[in-house]
C-alpha positions, 0 to 999 in steps of 0.5 A: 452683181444685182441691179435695182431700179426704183420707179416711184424715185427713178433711181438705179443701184448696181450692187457692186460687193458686200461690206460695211458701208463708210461714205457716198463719193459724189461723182456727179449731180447723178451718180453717187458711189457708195464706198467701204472703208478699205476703198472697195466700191459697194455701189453705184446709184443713178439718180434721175435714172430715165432722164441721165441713161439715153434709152433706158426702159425699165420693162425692157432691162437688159446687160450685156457683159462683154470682156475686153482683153 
């Protein structure tokens, strides 16, 4: 998984999988899913990123990946 974060745009995309790009499924007025033919998710793009993730603060990105049994 990779996250990018473009400034100039204020844009986040979370790398999901590889694979061939087939269509963008709007989530919301913010989120756009970008999916493979065979359905796999590719991605996830924030739009507005500073104004829809309360507290984001791209000098200061980090994750915590906690797993849930």
């Amino acid at each position: 998984m990779n996250v990018r974060y473009d400034q100039k745009r204020d844009v986040m995309y979370i790398d999901m999988a590889n694979g061939e790009y087939d269509r963008s499924k709007k989530i919301s007025d913010s989120i756009v899913v970008d999916v493979a033919k065979d359905g796999t998710i590719l991605g996830i793009e924030i739009l507005d990123t500073t104004e829809n993730i309360k507290y984001f603060d791209p000098k200061n990105l980090s994750i915590n990946l906690q797993f849930v049994q």
